[in-house]
C-alpha positions in Angstrom: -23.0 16.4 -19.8 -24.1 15.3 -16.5 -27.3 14.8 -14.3 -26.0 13.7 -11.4 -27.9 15.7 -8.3 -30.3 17.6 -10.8 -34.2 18.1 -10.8 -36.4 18.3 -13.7 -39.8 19.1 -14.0 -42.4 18.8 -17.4 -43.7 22.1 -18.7 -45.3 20.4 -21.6 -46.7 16.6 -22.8 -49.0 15.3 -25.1 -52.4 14.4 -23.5 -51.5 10.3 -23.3 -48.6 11.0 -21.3 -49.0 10.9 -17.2 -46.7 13.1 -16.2 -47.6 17.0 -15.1 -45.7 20.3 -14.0 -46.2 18.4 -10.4 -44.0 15.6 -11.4 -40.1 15.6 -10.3 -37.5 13.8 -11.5 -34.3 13.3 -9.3 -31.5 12.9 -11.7 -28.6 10.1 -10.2 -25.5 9.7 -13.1 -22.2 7.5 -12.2 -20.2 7.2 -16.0 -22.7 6.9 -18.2 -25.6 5.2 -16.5 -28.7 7.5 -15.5 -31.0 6.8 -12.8 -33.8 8.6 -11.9 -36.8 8.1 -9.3 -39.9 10.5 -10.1 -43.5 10.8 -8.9 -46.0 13.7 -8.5 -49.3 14.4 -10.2 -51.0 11.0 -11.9 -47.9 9.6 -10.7 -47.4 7.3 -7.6 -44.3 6.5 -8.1 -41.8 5.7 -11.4 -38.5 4.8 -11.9 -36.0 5.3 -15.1 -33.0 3.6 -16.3 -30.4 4.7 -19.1 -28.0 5.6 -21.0 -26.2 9.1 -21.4 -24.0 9.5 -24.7 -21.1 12.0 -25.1 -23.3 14.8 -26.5 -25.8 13.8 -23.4 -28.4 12.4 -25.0 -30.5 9.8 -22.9 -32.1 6.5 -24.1 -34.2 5.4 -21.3 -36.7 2.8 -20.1 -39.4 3.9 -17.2 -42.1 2.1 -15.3 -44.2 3.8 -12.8 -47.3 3.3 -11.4 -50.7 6.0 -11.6 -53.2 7.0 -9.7 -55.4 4.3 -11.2 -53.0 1.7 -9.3 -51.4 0.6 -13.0 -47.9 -0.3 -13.9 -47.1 1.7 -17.2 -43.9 1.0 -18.9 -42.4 2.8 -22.0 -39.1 4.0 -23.7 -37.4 7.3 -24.1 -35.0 9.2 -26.5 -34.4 12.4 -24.5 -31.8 15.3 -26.1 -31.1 18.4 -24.0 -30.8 22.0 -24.7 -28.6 24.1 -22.6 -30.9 27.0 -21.9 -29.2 31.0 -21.5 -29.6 31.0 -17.9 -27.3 27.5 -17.6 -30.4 25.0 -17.2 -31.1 22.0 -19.0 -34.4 21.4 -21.1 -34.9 17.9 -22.2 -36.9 17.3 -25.5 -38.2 14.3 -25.4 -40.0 11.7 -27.5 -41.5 8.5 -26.1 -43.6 5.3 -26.6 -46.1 3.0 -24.3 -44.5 -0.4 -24.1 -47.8 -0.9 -22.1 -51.1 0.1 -22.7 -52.0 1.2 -26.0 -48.2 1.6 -27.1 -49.1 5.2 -28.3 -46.2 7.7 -29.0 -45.6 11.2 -27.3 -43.5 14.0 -26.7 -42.5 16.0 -23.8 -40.2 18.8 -22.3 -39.0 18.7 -19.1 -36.4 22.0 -17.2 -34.2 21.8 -14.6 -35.6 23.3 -11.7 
């Protein structure tokens, strides 16, 4: 599988994570290194690193920065869904690496 060029957006999160329906995340992918560069909502502006495996799975690290001016950090295991209509959904569970280290999960869709 591969992200290169693609958009995601979340359509769900638990209520410690930062990210909103008006957060997008622009997908780069060259071999098997993801890149990504993401702000909207609570967020100012993040970045991701990471690592896609053959099934596409993701494990990722993030930073970005909110609207309270902090630098969050964390770690993500992402595994996709190919949805009917040919879109990706990513299922997602993460942790803080800053903060109060809590754990979440998300879903994000291509748009």
């Amino acid at each position: 599988m591969n992200y290169n060029n693609k958009k995601f957006r979340p359509v769900s999160n638990t209520p410690n994570g930062e990210t909103s329906e008006e957060t997008i995340f622009h997908y780069k992918q060259e071999g098997n290194i993801l890149s990504c560069s993401y702000s909207g909502g609570q967020i100012k502006s993040g970045q991701l690193i990471g690592l896609v495996d053959e099934a596409g799975n993701i494990d990722m690290r993030y930073h970005q920065v909110n609207g309270k001016g902090e630098l969050m950090t964390g770690i993500c295991q992402s595994k996709p869904e190919v949805l009917p209509n040919g879109r990706i959904r990513l299922h997602e569970t993460w942790q803080w690496t800053s903060g109060d280290q809590s754990k979440g999960n998300s879903v994000l869709e291509e748009i």
